[in-house]
C-alpha positions as CSV (number, residue, x, y, z in Angstrom):
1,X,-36.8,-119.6,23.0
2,X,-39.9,-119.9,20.3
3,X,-42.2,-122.6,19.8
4,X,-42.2,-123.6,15.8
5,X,-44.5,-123.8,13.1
6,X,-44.5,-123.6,9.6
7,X,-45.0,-120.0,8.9
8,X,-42.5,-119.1,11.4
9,X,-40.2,-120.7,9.4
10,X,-41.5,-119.2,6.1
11,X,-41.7,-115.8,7.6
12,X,-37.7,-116.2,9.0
13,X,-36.5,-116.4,5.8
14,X,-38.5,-113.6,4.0
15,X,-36.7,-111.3,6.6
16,X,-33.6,-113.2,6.7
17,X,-31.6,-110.3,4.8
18,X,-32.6,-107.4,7.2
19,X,-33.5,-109.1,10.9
20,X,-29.8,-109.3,11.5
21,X,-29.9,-105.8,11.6
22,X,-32.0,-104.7,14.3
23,X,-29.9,-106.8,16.7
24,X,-29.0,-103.5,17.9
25,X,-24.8,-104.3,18.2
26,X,-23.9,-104.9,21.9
27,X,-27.0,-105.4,23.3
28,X,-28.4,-108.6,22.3
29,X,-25.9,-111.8,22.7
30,X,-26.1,-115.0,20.8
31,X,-25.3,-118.3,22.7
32,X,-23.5,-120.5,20.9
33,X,-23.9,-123.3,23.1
34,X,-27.6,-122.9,23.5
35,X,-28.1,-122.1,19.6
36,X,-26.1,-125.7,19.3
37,X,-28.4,-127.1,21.6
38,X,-31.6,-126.1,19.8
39,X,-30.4,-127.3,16.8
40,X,-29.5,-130.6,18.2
41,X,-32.9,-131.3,19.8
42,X,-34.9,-129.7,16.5
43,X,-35.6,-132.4,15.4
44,X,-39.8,-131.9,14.8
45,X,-38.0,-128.5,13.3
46,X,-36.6,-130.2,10.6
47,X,-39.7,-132.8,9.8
48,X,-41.8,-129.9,9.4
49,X,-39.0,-128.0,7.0
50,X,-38.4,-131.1,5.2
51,X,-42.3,-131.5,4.5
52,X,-42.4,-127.3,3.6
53,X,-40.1,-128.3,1.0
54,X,-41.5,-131.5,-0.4
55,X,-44.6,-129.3,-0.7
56,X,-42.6,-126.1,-2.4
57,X,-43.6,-123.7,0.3
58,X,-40.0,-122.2,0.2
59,X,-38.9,-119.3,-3.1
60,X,-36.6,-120.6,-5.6
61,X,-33.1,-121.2,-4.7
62,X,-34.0,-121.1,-0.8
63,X,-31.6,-123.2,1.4
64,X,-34.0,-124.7,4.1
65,X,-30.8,-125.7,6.4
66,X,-29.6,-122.3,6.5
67,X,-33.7,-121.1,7.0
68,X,-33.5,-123.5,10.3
69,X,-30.4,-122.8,11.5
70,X,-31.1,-119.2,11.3
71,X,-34.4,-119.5,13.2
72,X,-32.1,-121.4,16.0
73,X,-29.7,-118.7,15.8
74,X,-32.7,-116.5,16.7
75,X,-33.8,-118.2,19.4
76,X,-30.6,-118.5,20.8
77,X,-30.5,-114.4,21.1
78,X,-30.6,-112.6,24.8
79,X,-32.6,-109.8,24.7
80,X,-33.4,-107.0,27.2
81,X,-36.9,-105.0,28.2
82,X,-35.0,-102.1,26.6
83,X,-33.6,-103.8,24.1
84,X,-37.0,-105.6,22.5
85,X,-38.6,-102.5,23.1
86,X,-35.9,-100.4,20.9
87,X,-36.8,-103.6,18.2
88,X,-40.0,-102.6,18.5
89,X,-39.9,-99.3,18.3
90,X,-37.5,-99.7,15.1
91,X,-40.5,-101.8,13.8
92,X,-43.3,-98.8,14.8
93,X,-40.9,-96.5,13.0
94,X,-40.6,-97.5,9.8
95,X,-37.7,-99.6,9.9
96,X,-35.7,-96.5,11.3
97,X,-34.0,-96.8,14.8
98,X,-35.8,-93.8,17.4
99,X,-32.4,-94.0,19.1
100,X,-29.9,-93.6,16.2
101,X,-31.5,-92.6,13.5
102,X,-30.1,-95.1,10.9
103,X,-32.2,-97.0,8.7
104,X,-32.3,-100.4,9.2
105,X,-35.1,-102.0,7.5
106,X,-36.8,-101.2,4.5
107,X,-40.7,-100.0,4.4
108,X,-41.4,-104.1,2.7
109,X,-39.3,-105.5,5.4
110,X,-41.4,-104.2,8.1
111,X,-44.3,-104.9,6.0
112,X,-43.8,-108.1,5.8
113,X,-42.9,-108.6,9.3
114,X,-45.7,-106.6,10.7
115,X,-48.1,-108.8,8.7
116,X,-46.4,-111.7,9.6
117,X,-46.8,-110.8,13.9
118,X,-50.3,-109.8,12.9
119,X,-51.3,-113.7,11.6
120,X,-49.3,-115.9,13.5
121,X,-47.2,-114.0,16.0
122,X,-48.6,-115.5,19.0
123,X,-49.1,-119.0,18.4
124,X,-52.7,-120.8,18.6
125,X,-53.6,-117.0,20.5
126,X,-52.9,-115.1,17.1
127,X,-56.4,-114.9,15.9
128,X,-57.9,-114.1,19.2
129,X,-55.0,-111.4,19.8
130,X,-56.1,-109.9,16.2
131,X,-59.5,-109.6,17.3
132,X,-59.2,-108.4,20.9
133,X,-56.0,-106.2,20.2
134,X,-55.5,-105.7,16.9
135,X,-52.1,-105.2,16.9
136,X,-48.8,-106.9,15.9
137,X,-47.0,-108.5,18.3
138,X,-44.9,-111.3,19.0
139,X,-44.6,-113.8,21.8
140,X,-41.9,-116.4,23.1
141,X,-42.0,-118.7,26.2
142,X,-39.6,-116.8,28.2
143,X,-42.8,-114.8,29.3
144,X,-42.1,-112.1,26.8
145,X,-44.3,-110.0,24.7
146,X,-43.1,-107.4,21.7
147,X,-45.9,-105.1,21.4
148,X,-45.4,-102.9,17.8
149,X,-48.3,-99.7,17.7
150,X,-47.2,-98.7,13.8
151,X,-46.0,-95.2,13.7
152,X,-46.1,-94.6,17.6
153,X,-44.1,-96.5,19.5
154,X,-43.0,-99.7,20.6
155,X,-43.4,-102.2,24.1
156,X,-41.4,-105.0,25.1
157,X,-43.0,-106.4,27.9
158,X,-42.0,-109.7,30.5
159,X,-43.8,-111.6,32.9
160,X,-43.1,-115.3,33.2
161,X,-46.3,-117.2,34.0
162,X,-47.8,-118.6,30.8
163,X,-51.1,-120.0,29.6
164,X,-52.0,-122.9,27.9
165,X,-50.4,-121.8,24.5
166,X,-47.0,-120.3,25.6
167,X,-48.4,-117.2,25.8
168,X,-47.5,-114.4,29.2
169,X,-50.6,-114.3,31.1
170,X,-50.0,-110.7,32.5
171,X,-48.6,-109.7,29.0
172,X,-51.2,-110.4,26.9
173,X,-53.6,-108.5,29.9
174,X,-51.6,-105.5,29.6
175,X,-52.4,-106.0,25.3
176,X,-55.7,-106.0,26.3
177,X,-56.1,-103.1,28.9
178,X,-53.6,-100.7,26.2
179,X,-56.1,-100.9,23.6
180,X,-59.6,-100.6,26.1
181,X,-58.1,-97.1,26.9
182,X,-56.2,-96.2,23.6
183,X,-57.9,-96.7,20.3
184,X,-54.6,-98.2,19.1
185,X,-57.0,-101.1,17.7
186,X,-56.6,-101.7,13.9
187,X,-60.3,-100.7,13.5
188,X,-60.8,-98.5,16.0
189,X,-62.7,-95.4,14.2
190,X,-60.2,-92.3,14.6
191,X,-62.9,-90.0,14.0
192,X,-65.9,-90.7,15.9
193,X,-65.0,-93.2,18.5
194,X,-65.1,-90.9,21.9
195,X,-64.5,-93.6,24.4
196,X,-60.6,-93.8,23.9
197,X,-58.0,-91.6,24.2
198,X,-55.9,-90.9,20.9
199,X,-52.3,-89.8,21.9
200,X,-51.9,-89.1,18.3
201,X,-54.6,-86.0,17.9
202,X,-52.9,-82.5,18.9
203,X,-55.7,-80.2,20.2
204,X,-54.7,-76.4,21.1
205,X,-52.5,-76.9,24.6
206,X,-50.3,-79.9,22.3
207,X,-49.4,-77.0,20.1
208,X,-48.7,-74.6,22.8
209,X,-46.7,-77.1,24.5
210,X,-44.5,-78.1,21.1
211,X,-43.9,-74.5,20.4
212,X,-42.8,-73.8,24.4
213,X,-40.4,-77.4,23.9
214,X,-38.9,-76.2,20.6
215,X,-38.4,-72.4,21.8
216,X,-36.6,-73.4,25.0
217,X,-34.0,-75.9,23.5
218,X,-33.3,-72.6,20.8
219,X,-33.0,-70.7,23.2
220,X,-30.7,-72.8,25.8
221,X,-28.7,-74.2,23.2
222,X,-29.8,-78.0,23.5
223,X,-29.5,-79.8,20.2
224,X,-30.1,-83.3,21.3
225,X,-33.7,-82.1,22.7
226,X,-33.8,-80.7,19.0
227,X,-32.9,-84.0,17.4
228,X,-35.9,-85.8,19.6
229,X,-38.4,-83.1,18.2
230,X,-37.3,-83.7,14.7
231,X,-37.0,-87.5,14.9
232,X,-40.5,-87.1,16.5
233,X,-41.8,-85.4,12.9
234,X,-42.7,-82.0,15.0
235,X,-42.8,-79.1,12.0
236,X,-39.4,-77.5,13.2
237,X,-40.7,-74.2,11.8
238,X,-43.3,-73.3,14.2
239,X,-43.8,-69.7,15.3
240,X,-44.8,-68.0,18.2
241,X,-46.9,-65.5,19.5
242,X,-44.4,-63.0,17.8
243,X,-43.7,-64.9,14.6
244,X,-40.8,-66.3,15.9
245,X,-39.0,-69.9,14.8
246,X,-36.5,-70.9,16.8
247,X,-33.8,-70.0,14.0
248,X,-34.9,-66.3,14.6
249,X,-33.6,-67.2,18.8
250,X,-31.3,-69.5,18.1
251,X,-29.6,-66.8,15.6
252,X,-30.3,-63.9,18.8
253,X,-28.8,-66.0,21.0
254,X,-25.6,-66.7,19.0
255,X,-25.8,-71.0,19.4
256,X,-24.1,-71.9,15.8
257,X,-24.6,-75.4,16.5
258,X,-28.2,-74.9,16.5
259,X,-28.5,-72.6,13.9
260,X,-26.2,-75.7,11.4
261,X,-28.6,-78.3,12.9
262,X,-31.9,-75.9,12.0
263,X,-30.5,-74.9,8.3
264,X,-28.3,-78.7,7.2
265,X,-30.2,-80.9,8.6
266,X,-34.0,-79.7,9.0
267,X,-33.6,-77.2,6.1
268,X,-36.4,-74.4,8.2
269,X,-37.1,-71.3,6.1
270,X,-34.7,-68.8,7.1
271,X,-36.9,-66.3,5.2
272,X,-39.6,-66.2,7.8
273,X,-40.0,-62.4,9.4
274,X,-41.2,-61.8,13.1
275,X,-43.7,-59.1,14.2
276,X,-41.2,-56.8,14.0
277,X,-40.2,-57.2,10.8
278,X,-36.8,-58.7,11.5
279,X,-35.3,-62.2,9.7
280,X,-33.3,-64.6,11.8
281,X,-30.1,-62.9,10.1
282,X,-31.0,-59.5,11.2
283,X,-31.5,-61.1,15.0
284,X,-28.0,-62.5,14.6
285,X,-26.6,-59.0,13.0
286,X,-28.4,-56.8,16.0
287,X,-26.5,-59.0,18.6
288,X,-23.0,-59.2,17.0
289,X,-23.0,-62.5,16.4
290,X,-21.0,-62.7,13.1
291,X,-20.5,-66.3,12.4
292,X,-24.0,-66.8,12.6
293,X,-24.6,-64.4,10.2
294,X,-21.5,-66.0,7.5
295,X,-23.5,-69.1,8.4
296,X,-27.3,-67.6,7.2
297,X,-26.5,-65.9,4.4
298,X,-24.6,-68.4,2.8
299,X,-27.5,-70.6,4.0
300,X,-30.3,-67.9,2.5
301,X,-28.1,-68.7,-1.0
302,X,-28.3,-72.1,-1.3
303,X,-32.0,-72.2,0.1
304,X,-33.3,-69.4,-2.4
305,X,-31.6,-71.6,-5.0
306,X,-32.9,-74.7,-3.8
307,X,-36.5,-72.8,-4.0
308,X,-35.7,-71.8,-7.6
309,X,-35.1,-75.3,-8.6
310,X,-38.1,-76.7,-6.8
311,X,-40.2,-74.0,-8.3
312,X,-39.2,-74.8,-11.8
313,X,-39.7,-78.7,-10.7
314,X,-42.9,-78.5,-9.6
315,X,-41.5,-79.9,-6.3
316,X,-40.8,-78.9,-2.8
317,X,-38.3,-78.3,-0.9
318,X,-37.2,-81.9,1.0
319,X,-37.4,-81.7,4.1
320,X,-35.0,-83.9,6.6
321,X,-34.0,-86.1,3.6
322,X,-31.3,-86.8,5.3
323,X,-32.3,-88.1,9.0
324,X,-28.4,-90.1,9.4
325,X,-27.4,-86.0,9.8
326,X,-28.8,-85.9,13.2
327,X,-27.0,-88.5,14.9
């Protein structure tokens, strides 16, 4: 259950069309006894929504009831660790689920929400939270705390003992201690702040490792670890040592589903030639494998073509414009 106050009400119904959908199918479950029970004993709920809308805080043709009883309904919801933290995540990602793929929020509805968790997201704690961490986040009395990092990941943390505002003691620590060793902080300085570590800068070794990763799941066939490098915006068309991609060993090794999930859904360059002088086709024709060779050249086609087009454009070829193909 949440504590109320006016903005959370506001903020429910800006993201009214597009909350339902990150309560992710069967893993969330809505009470309707307790949801009838919150609305029953709301009653400070509905002074304060009555007085919103004497004041005209609510858009045109808003319904307050259906404001409230949708903020009951969402405090009424069940929620897991790895539930919240998939919510999260969703949040950190644009609106797009990490574990899917599907889209299901748009970039203003995460904006909005974001901003929304920024300013008021942790009741009477908010502004201190802004200060201290920096991040959005989002607090209930259960003990919980959804932690959102944009654009790296997401945490859904729980422990029960509260402070004085509602607020998890040992969650809001764990807030605190993340961004003393990260610089995750809105205004940390990316560049020049040496103290913290920055999961998001690649040196040398991070390169090394992603081409190793991506190289091994080509070569042992493994799609799904192929869908997690994709998802995780890793340029599918690194080379090796040798000028490899892992089309050219996917195509040596004969995997067709990997070589359909490198050209239809990542769209690699299947023009790229190794050390040796050899395309991913002529890897596939050296090692018999024919249907991976029907499958690149009538992939080289529609690529040149596609470059053509672009070319004349001004454009560039899109790249995973299509990330629902990789679930």
């Amino acid at each position: 259950q949440c504590s109320f106050n006016s903005k959370t009400v506001l903020g429910r119904w800006l993201v009214h069309q597009h909350i339902e959908l990150l309560i992710l199918q069967h893993w969330p479950l809505l009470f309707c006894l307790r949801f009838q029970s919150e609305k029953e004993t709301g009653d400070r709920n509905f002074a304060i929504g009555y007085y919103m809308k004497e004041k005209k805080c609510f858009p045109p043709r808003a319904d307050m009831i259906d404001a409230l009883d949708f903020y009951f309904q969402l405090c009424s919801i069940e929620v897991t660790c790895e539930s919240g933290s998939i919510i999260a995540a969703t949040l950190a990602n644009g609106g797009i689920c990490p574990i899917t793929g599907e889209h299901v929020l748009s970039a203003e509805a995460v904006r909005n929400t974001l901003s929304l968790m920024h300013s008021c997201g942790m009741y009477d704690f908010s502004g201190q939270m802004a200060f201290h961490v920096g991040l959005p986040a989002k607090s209930g009395v259960s003990g919980a705390v959804l932690l959102v990092i944009p654009n790296v990941m997401g945490v859904m943390c729980w422990s029960p003992p509260l402070d004085r505002v509602g607020n998890s003691v040992r969650g809001i620590h764990f807030c605190q201690e993340l961004v003393s060793l990260f610089n995750f902080h809105n205004y940390d300085n990316l560049r020049h702040f040496v103290k913290k570590q920055d999961p998001r800068r690649q040196d040398g070794d991070d390169r090394n490792k992603s081409v190793f990763n991506l190289m091994f799941a080509a070569y042992s066939g493994d799609v799904s670890a192929l869908r997690r490098f994709a998802l995780s915006s890793m340029d599918m068309d690194l080379q090796d040592y040798d000028s490899r991609t892992a089309l050219h060993i996917a195509a040596a090794e004969g995997h067709i589903d990997v070589v359909k999930f490198l050209t239809e859904t990542c769209k690699v360059d299947p023009f790229v030639v190794d050390r040796w002088g050899n395309l991913p086709v002529d890897d596939a024709l050296q090692f018999g494998h024919d249907e991976v060779v029907k499958v690149l050249k009538d992939y080289q086609q529609v690529y040149r073509q596609q470059e053509v087009q672009q070319h004349t454009e001004g454009g560039h070829l899109p790249k995973l414009d299509n990330i629902e193909g990789m679930v």
